[in-house]
CHARMM internal coordinates of N, CA and C (Angstrom, degrees):
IC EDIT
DIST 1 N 1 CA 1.4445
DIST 1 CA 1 C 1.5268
ANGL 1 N 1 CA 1 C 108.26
DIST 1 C 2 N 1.0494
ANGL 1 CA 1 C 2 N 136.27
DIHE 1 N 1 CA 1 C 2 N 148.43
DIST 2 N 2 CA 1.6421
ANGL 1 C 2 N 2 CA 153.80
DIHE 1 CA 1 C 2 N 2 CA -112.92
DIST 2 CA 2 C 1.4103
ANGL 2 N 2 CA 2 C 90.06
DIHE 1 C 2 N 2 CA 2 C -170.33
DIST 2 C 3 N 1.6878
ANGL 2 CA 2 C 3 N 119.03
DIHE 2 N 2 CA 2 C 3 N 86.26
DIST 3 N 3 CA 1.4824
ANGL 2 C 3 N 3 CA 127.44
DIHE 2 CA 2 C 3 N 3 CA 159.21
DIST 3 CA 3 C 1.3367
ANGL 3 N 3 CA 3 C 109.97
DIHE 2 C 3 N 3 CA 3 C -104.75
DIST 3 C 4 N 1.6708
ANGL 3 CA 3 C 4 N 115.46
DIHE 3 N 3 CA 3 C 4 N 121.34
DIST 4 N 4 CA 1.0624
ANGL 3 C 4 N 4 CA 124.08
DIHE 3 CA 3 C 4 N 4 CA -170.92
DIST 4 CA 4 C 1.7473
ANGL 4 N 4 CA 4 C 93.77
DIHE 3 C 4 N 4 CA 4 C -74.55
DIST 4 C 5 N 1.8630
ANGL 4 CA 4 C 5 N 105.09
DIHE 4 N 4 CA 4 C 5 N -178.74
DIST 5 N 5 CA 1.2470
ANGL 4 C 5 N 5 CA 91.51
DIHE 4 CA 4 C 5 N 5 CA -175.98
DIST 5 CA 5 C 1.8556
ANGL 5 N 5 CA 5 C 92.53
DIHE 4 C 5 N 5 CA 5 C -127.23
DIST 5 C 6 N 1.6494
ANGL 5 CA 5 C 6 N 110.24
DIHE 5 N 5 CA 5 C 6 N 160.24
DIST 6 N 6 CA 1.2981
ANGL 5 C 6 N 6 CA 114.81
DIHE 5 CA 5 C 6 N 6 CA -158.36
DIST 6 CA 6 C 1.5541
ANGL 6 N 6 CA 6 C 118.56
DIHE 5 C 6 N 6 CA 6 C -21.73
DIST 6 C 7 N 1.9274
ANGL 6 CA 6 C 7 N 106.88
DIHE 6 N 6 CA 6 C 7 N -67.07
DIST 7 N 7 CA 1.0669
ANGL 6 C 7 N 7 CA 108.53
DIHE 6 CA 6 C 7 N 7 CA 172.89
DIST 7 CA 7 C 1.6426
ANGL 7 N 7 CA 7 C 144.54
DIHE 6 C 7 N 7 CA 7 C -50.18
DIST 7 C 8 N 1.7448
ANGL 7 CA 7 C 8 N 104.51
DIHE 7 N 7 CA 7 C 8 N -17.94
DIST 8 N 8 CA 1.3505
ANGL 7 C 8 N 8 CA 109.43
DIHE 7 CA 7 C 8 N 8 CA 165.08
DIST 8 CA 8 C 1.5175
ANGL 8 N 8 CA 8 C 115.63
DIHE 7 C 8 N 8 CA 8 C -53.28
DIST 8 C 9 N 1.8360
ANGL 8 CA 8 C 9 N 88.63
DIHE 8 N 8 CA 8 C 9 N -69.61
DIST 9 N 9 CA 1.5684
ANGL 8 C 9 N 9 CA 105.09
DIHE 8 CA 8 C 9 N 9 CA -163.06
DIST 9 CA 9 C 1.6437
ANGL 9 N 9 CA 9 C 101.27
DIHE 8 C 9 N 9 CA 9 C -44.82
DIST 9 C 10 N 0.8737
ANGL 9 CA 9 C 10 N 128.50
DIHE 9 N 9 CA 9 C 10 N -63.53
DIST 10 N 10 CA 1.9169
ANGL 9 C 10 N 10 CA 141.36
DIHE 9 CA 9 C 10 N 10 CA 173.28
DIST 10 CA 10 C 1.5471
ANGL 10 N 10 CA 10 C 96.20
DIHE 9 C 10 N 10 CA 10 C -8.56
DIST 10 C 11 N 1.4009
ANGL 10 CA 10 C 11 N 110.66
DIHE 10 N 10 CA 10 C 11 N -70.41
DIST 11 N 11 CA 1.3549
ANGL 10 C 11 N 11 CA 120.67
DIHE 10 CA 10 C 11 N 11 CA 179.91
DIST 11 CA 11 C 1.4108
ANGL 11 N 11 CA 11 C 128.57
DIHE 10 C 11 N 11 CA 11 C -61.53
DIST 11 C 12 N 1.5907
ANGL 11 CA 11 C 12 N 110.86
DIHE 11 N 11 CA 11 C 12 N -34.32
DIST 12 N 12 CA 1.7780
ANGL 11 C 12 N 12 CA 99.60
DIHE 11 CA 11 C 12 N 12 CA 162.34
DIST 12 CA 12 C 1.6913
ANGL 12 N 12 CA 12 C 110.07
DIHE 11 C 12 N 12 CA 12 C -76.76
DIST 12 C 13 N 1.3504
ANGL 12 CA 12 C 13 N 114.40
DIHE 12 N 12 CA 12 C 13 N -45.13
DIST 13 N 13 CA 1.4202
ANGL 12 C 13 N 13 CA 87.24
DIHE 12 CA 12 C 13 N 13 CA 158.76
DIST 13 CA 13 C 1.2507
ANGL 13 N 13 CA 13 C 152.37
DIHE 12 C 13 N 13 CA 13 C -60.74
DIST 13 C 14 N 1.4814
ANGL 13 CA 13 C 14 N 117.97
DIHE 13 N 13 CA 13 C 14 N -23.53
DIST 14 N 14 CA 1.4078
ANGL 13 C 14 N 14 CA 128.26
DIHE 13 CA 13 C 14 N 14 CA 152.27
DIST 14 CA 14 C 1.8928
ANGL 14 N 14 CA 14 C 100.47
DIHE 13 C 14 N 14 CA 14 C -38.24
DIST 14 C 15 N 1.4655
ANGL 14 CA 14 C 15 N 116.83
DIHE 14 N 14 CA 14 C 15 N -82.93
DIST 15 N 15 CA 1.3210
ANGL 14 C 15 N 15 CA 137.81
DIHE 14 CA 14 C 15 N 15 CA -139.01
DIST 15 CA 15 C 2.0687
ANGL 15 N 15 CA 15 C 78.93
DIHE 14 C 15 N 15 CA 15 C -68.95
DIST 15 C 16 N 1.2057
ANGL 15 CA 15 C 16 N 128.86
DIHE 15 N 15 CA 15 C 16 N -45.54
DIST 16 N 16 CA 1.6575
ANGL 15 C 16 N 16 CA 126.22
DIHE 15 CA 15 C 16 N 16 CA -169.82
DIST 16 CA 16 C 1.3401
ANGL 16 N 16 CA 16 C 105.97
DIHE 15 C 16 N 16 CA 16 C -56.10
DIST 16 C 17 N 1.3055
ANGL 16 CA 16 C 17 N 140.38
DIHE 16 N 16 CA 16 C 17 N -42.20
DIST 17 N 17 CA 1.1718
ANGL 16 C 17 N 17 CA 139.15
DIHE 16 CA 16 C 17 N 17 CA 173.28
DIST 17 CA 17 C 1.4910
ANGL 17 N 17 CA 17 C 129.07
DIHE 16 C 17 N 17 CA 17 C -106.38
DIST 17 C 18 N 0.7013
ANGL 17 CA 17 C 18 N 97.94
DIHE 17 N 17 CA 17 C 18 N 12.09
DIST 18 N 18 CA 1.7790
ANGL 17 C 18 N 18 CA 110.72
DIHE 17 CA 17 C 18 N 18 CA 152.41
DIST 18 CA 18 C 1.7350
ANGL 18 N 18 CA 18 C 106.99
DIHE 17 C 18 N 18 CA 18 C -51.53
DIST 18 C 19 N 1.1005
ANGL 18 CA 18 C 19 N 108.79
DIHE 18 N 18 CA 18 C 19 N 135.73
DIST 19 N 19 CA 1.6135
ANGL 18 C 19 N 19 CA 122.81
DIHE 18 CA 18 C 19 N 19 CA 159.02
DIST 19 CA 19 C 1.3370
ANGL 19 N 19 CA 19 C 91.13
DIHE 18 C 19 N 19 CA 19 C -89.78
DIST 19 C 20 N 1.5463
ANGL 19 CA 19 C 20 N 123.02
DIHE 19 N 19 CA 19 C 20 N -91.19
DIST 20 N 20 CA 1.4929
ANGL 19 C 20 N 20 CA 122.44
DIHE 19 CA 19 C 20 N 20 CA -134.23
DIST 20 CA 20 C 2.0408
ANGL 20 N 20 CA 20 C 85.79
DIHE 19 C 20 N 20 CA 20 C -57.34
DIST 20 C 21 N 1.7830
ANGL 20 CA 20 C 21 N 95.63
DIHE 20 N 20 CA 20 C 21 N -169.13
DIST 21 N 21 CA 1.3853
ANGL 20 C 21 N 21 CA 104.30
DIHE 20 CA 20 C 21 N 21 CA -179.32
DIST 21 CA 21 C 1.6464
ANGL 21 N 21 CA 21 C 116.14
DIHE 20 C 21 N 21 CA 21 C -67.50
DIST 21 C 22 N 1.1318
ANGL 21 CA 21 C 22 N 134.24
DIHE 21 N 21 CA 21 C 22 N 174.61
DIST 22 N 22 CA 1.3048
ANGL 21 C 22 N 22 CA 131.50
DIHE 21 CA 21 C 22 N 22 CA 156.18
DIST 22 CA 22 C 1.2166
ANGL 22 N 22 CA 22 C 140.25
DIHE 21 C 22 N 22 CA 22 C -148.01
DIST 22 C 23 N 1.9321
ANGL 22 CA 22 C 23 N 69.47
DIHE 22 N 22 CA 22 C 23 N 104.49
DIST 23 N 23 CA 1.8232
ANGL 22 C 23 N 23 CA 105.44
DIHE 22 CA 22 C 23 N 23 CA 169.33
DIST 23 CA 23 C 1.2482
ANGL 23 N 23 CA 23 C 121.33
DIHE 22 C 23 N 23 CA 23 C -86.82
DIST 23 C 24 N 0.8455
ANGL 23 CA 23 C 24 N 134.48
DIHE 23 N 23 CA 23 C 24 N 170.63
DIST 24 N 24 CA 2.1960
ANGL 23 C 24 N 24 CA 152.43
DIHE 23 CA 23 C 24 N 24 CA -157.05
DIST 24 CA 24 C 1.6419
ANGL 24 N 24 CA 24 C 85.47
DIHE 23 C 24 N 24 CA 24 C -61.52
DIST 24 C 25 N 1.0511
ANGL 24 CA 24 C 25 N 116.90
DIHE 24 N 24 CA 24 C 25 N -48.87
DIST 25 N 25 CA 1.9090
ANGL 24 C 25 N 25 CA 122.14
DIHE 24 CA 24 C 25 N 25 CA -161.71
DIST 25 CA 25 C 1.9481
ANGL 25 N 25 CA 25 C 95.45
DIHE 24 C 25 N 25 CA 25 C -66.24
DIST 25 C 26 N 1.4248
ANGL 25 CA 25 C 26 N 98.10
DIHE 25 N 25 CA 25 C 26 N -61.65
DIST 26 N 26 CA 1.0793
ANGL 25 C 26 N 26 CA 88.99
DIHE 25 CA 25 C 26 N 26 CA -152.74
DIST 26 CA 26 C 1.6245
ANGL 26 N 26 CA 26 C 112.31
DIHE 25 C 26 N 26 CA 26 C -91.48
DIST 26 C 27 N 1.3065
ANGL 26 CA 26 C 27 N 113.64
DIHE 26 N 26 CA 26 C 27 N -1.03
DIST 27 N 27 CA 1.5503
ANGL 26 C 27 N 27 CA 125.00
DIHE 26 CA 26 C 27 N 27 CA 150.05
DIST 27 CA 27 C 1.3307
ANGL 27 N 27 CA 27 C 130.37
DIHE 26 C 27 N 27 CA 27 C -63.62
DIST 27 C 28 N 1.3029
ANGL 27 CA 27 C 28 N 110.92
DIHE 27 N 27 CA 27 C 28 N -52.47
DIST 28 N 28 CA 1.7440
ANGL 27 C 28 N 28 CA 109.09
DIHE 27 CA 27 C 28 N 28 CA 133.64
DIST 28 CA 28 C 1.7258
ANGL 28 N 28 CA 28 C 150.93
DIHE 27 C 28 N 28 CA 28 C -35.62
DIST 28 C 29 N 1.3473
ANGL 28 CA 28 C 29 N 97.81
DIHE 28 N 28 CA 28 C 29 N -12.25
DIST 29 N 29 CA 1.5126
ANGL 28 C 29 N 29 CA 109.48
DIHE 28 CA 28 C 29 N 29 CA 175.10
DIST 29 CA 29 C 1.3241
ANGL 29 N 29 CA 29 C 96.34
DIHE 28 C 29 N 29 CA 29 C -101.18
DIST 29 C 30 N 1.4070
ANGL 29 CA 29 C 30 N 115.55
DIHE 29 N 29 CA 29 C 30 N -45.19
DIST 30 N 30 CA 1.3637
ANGL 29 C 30 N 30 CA 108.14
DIHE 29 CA 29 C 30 N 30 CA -176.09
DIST 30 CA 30 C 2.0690
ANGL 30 N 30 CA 30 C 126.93
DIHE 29 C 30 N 30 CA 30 C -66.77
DIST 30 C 31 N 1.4249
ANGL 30 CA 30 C 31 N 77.91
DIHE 30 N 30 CA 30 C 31 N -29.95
DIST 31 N 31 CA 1.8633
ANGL 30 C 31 N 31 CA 74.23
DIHE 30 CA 30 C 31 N 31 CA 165.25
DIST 31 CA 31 C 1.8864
ANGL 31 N 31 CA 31 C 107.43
DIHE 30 C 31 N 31 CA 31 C -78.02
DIST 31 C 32 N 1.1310
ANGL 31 CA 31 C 32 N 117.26
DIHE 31 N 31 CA 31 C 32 N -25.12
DIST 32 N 32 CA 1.0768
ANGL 31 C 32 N 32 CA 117.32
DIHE 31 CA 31 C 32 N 32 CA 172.19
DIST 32 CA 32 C 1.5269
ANGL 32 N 32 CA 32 C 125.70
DIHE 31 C 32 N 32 CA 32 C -43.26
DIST 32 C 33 N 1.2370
ANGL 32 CA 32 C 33 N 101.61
DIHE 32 N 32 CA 32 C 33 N -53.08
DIST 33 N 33 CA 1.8848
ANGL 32 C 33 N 33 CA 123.01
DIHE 32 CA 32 C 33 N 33 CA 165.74
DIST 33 CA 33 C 0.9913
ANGL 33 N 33 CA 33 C 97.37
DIHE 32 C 33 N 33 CA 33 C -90.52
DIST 33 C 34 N 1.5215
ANGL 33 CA 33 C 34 N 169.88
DIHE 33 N 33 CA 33 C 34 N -11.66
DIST 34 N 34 CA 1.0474
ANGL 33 C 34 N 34 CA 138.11
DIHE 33 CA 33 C 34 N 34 CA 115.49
DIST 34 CA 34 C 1.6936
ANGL 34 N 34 CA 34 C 149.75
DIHE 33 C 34 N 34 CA 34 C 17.45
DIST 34 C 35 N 1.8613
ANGL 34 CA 34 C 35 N 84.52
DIHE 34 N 34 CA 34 C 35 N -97.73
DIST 35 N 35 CA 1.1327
ANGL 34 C 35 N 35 CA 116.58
DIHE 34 CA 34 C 35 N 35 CA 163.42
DIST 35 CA 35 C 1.4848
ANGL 35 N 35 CA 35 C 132.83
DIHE 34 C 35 N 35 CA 35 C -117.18
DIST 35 C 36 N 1.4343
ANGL 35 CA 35 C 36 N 99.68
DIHE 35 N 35 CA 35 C 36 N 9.48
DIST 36 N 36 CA 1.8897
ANGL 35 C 36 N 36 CA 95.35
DIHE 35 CA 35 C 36 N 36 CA 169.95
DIST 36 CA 36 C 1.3905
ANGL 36 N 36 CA 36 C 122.72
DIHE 35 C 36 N 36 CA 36 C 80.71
DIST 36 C 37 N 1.8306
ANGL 36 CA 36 C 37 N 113.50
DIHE 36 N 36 CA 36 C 37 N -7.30
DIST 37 N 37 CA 1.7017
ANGL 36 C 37 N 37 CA 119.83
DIHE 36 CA 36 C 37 N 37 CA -178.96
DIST 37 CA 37 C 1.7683
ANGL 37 N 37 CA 37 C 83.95
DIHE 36 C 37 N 37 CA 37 C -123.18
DIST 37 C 38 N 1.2830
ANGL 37 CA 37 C 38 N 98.82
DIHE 37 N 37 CA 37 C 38 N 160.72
DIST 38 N 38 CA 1.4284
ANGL 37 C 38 N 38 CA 144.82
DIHE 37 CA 37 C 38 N 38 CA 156.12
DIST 38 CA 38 C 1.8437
ANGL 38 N 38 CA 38 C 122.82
DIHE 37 C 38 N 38 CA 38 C -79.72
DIST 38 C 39 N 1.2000
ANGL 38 CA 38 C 39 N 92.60
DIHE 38 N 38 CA 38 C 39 N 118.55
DIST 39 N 39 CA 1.7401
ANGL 38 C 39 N 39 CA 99.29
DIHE 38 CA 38 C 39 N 39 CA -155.75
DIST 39 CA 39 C 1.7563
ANGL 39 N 39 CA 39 C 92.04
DIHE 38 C 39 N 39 CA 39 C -108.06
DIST 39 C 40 N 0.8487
ANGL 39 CA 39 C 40 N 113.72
DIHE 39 N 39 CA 39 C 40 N 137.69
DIST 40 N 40 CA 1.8716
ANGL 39 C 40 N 40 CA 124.07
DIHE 39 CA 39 C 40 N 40 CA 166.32
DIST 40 CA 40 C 1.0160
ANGL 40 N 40 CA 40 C 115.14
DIHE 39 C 40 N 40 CA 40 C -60.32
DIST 40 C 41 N 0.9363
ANGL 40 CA 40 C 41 N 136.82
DIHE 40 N 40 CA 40 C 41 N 120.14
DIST 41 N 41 CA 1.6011
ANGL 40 C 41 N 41 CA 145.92
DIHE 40 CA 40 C 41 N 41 CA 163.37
DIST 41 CA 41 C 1.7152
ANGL 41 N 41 CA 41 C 109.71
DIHE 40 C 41 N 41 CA 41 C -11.49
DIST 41 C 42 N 1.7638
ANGL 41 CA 41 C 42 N 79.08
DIHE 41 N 41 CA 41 C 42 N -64.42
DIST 42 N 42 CA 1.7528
ANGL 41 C 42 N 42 CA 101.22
DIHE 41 CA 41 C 42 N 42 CA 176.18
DIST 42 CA 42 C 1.4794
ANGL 42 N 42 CA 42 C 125.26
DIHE 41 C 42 N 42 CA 42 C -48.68
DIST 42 C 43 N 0.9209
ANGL 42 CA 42 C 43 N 101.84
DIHE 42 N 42 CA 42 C 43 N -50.10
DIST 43 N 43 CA 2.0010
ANGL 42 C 43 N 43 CA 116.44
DIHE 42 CA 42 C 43 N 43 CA 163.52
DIST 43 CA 43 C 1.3623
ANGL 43 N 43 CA 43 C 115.90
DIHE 42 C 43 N 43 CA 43 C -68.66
DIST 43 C 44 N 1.2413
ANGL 43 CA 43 C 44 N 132.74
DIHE 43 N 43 CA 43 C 44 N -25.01
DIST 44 N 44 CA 1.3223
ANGL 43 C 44 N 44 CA 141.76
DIHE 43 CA 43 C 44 N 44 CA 168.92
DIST 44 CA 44 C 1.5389
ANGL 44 N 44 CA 44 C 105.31
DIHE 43 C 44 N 44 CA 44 C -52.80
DIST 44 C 45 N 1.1229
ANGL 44 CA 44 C 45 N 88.56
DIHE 44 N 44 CA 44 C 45 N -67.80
DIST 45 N 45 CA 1.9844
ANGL 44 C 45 N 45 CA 113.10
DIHE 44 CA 44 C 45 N 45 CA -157.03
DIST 45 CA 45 C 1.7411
ANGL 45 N 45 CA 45 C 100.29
DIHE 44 C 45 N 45 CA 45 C -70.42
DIST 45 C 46 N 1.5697
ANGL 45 CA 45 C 46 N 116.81
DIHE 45 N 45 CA 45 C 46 N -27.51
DIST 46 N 46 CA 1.4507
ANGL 45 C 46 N 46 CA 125.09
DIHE 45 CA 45 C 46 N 46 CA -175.11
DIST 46 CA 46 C 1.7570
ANGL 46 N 46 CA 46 C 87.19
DIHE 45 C 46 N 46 CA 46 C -72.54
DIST 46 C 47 N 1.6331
ANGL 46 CA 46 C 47 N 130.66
DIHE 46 N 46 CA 46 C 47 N -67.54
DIST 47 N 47 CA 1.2711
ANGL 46 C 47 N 47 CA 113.22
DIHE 46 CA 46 C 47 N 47 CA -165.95
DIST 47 CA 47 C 1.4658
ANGL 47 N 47 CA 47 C 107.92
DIHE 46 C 47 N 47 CA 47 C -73.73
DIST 47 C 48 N 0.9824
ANGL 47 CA 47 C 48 N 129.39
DIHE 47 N 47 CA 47 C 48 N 13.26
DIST 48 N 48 CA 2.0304
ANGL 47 C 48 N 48 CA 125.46
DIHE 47 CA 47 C 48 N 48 CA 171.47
DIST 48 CA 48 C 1.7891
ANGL 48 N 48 CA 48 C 97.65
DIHE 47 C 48 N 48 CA 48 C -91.42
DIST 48 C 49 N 1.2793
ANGL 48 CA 48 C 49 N 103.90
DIHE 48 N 48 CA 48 C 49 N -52.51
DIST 49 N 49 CA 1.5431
ANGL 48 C 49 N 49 CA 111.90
DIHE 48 CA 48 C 49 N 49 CA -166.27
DIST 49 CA 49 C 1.9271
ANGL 49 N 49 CA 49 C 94.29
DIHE 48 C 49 N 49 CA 49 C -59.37
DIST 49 C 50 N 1.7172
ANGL 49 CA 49 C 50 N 127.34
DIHE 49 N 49 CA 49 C 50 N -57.84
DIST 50 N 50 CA 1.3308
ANGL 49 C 50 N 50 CA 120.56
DIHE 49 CA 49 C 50 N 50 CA 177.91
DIST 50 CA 50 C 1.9248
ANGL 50 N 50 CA 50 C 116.12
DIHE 49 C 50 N 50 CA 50 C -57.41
DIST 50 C 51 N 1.4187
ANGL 50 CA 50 C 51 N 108.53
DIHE 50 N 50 CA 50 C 51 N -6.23
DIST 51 N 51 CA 1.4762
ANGL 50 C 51 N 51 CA 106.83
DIHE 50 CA 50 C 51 N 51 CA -176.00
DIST 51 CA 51 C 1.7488
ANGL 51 N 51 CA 51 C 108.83
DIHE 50 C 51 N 51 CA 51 C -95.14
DIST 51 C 52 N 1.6205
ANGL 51 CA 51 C 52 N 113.99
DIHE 51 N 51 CA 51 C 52 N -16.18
DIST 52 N 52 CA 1.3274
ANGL 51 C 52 N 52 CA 113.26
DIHE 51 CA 51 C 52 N 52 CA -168.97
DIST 52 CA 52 C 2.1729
ANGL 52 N 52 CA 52 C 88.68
DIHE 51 C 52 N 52 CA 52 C -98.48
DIST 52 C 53 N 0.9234
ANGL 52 CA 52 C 53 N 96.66
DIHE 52 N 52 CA 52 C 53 N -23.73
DIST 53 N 53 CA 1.9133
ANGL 52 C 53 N 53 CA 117.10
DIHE 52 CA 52 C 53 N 53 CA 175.55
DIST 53 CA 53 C 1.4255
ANGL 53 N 53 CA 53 C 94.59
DIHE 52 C 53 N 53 CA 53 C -61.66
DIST 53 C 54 N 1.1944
ANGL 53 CA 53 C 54 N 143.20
DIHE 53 N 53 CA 53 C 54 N -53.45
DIST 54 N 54 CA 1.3466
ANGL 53 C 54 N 54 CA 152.08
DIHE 53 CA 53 C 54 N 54 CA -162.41
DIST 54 CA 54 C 1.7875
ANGL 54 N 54 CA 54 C 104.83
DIHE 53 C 54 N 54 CA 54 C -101.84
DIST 54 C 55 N 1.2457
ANGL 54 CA 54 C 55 N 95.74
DIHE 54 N 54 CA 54 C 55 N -9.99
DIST 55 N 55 CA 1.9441
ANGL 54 C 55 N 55 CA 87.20
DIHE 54 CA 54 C 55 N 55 CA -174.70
DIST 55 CA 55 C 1.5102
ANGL 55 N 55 CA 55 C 111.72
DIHE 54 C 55 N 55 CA 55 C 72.05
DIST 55 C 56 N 1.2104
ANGL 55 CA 55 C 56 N 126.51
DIHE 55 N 55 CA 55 C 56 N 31.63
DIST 56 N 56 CA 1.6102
ANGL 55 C 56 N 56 CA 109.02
DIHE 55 CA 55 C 56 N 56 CA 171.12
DIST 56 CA 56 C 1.2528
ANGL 56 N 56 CA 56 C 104.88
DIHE 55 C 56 N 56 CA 56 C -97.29
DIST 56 C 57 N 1.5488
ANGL 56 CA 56 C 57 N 120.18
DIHE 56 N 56 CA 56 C 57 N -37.40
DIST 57 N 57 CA 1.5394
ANGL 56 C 57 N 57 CA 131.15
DIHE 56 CA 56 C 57 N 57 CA 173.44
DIST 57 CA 57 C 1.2956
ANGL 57 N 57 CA 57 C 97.03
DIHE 56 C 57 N 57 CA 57 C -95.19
DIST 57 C 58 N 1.8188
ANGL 57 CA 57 C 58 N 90.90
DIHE 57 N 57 CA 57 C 58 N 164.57
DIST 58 N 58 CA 1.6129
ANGL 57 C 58 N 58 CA 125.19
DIHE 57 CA 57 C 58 N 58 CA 149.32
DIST 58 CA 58 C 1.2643
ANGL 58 N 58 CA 58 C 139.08
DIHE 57 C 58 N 58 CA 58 C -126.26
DIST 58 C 59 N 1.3420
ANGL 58 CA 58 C 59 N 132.72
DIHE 58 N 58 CA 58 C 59 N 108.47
DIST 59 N 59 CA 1.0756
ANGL 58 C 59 N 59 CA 108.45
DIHE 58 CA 58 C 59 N 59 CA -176.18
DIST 59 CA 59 C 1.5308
ANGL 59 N 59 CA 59 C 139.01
DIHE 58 C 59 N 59 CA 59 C -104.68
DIST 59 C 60 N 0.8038
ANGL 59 CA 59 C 60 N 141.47
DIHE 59 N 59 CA 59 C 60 N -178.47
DIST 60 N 60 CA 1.4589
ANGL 59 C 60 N 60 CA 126.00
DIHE 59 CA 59 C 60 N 60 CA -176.82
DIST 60 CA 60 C 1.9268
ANGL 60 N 60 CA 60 C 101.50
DIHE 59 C 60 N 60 CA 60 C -164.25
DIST 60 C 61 N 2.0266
ANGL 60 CA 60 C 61 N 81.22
DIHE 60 N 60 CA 60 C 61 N 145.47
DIST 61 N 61 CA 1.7896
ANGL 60 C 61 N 61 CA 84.47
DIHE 60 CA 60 C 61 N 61 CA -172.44
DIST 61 CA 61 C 1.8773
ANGL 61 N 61 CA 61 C 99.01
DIHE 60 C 61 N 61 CA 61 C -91.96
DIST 61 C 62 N 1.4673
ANGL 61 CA 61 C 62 N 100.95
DIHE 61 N 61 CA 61 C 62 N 149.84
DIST 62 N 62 CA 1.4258
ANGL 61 C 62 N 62 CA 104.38
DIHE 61 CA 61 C 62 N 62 CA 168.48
DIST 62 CA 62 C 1.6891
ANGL 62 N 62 CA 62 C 113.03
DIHE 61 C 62 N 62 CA 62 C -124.23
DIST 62 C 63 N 1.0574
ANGL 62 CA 62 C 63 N 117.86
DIHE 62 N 62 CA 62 C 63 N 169.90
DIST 63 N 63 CA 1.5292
ANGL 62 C 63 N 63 CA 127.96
DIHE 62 CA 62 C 63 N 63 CA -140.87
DIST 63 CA 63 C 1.4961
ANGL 63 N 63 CA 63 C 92.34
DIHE 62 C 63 N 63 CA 63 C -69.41
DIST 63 C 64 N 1.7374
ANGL 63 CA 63 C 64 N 113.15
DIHE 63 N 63 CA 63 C 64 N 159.31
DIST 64 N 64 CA 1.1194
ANGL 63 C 64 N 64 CA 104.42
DIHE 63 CA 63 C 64 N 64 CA -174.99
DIST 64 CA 64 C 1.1954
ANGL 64 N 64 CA 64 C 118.37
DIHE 63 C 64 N 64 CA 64 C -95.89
DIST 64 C 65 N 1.9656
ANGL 64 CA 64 C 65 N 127.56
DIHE 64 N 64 CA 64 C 65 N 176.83
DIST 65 N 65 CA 1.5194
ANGL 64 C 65 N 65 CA 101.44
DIHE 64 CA 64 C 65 N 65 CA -162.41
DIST 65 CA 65 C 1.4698
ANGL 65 N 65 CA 65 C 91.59
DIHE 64 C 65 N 65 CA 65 C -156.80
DIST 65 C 66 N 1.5420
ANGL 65 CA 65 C 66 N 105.62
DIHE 65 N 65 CA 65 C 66 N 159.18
DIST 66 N 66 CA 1.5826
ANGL 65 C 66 N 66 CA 113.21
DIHE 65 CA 65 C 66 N 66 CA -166.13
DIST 66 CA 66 C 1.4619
ANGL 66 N 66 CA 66 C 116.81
DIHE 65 C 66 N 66 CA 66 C -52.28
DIST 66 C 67 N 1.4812
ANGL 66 CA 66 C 67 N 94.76
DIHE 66 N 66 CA 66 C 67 N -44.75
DIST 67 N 67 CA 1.9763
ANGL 66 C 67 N 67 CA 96.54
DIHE 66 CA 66 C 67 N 67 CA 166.09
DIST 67 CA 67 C 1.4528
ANGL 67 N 67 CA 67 C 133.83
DIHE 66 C 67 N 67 CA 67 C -30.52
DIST 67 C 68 N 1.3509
ANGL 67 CA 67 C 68 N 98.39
DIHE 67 N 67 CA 67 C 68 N -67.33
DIST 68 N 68 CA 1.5489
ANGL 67 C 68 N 68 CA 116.65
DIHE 67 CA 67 C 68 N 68 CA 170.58
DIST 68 CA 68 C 1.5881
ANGL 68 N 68 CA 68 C 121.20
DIHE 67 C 68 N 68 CA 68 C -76.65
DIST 68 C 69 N 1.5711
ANGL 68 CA 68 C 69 N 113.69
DIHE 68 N 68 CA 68 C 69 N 11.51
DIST 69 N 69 CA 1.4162
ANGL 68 C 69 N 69 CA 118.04
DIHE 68 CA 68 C 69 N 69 CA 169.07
DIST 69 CA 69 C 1.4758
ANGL 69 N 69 CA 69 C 117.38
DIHE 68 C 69 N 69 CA 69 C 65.21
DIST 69 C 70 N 1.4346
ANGL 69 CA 69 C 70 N 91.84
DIHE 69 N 69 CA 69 C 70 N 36.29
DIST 70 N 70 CA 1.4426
ANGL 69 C 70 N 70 CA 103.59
DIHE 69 CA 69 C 70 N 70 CA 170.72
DIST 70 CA 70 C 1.3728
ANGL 70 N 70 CA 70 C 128.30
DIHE 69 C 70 N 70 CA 70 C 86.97
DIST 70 C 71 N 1.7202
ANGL 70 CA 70 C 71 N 110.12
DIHE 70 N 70 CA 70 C 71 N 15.13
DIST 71 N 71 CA 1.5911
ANGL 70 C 71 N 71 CA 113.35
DIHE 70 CA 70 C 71 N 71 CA -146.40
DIST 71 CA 71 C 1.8654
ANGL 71 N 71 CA 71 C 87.01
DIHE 70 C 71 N 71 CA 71 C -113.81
DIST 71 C 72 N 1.4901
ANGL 71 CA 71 C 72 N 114.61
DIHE 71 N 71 CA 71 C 72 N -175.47
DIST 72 N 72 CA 1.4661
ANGL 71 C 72 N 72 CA 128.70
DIHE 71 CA 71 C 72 N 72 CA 157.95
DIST 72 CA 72 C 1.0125
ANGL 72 N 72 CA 72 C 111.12
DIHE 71 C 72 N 72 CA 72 C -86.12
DIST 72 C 73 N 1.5336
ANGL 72 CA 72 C 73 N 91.09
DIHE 72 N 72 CA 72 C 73 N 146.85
DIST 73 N 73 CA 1.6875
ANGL 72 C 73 N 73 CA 116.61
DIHE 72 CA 72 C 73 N 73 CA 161.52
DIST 73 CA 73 C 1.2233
ANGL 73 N 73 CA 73 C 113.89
DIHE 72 C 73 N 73 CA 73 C -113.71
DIST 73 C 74 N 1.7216
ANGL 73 CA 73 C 74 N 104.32
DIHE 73 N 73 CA 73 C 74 N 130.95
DIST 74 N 74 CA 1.3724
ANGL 73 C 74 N 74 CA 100.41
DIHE 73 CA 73 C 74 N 74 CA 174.95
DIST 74 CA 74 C 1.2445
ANGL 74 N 74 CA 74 C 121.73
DIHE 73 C 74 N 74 CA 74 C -99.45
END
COOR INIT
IC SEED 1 N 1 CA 1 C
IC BUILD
């Protein structure tokens, strides 16, 4: 049996009830209302990167765009 640990679960529930899409920005607001703390980018992206490592996520890049200065979104 496969018990995630606090801070995971936080984050699939953050990212499960999300309406808009979920990207790093706006997955971050949502743990924000969540749970009331402010999460690092860096710590964000470390438990997304161990969830696509484990197969619970997927991610995928989309085209790049003048906003982001030309870069990917994952």
């Amino acid at each position: 049996m496969n018990i995630l640990p606090r801070k995971e679960e936080l984050l699939l529930k953050a990212i499960c009830t999300m309406e808009d899409k979920p990207f790093g920005l706006n997955i971050r607001r949502s743990l924000f209302q969540l749970t009331g703390k402010t999460w690092s980018i860096g710590s964000l992206y470390f438990y997304l990167d161990r969830f696509e490592k484990k197969r619970i996520l997927e991610s995928y890049p989309l085209q790049p765009s003048q906003d982001r200065g030309n870069r990917n979104k994952r």
